[in-house]
Every structure is written in C-alpha cells, then in structure tokens.
C-alpha positions as CSV (number, residue, x, y, z in Angstrom):
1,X,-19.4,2.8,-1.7
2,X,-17.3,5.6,0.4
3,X,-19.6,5.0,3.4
4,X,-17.3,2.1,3.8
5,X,-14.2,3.3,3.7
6,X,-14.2,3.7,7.5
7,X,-14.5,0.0,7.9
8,X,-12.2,-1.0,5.0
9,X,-9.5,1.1,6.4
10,X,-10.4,-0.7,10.1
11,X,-9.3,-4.1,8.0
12,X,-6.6,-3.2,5.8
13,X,-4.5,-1.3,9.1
14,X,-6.0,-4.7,11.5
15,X,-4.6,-7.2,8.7
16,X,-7.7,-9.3,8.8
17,X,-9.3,-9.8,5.5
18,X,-10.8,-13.3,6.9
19,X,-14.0,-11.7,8.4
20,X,-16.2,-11.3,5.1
21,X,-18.1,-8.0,4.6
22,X,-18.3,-8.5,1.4
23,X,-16.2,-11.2,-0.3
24,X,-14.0,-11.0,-3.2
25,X,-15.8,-14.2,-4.8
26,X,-19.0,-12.1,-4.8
27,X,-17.6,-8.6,-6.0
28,X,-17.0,-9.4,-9.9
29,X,-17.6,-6.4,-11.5
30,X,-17.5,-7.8,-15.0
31,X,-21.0,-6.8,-15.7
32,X,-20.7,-3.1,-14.4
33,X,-17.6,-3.2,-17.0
34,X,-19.9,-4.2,-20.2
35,X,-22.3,-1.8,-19.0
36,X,-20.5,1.0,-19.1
37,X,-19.1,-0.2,-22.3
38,X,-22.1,-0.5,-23.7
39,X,-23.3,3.1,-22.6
40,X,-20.6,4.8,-24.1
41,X,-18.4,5.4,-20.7
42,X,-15.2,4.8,-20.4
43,X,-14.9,1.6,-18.2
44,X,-11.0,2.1,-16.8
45,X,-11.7,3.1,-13.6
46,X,-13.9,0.2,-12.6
47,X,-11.7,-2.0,-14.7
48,X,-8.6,-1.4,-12.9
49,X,-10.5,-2.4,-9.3
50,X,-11.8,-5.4,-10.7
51,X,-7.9,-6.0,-12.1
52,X,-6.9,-5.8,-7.9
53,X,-9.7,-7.9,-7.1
54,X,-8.6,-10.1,-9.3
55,X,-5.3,-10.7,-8.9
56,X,-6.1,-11.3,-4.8
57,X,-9.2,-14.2,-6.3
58,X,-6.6,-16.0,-8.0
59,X,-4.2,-15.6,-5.1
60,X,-6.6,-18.1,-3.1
61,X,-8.3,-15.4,-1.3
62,X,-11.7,-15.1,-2.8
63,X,-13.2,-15.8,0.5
64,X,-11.8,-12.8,2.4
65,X,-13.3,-8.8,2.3
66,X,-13.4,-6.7,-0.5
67,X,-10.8,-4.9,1.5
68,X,-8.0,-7.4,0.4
69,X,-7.5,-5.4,-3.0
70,X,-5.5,-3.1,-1.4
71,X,-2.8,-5.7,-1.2
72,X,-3.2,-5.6,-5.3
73,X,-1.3,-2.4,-4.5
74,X,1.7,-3.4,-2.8
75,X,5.1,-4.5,-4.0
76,X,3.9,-5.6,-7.8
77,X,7.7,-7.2,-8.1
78,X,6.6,-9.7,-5.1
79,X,3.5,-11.1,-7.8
80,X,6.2,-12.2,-10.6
C-alpha cells in the first residue's frame, strides 16, 4: 500500500481524483474489518480509513481515486 503514496500524493496536491487508480466504489474494506475482528485484532485503524472512504462514497464521489479520502480530513465543520 505505501508503494503508492508517491502517486496518491501526485493526486491529492494536482486536485484530480477523476482519473481512477483505484476507485472508492471498489475499496470497501468492510470485509478486512470482520476479519480482523474475527482474528482477535483490533480493527480501528482500518476502520477509521474505511470511515474517510466513506464519507467521500456518499458524497457522490465513489467514482474518483482512493486518493479522495484525504478530503475526509479537511474542515469536518464544512460536512454538517
């Protein structure tokens, strides 16, 4: 996953999410949660991305890169 970051970083700093890598509609990480529940480790880490991912799915960008979480992270007032 940190072999990407390069890129990821490319996108967020360019402001293009539109050009897929990976799309937010195909990154659910619901299953990796129970897995981890289910083998006795503690799940918040991967929970909390899948919380930014998300929030930017039912935002109407579920088509963009995986990148796009990181604009889970700005402003949290601007969401309310």
């Amino acid at each position: 996953m940190t072999g990407t970051f390069t890129e990821d970083a490319r996108t967020v700093d360019g402001g293009d999410c539109t050009t897929a890598g990976q799309s937010l509609d195909w990154s659910d990480l619901g299953l990796l949660i129970r897995a981890s529940v289910e083998q006795g480790v503690d799940p918040a880490p991967v929970a909390m991305v899948e919380e930014l991912r998300r929030r930017q799915v039912e935002a109407g960008h579920g088509g963009e890169d995986f990148a796009r979480i990181v604009e889970s992270l700005r402003d949290v007032r601007s969401d309310r």
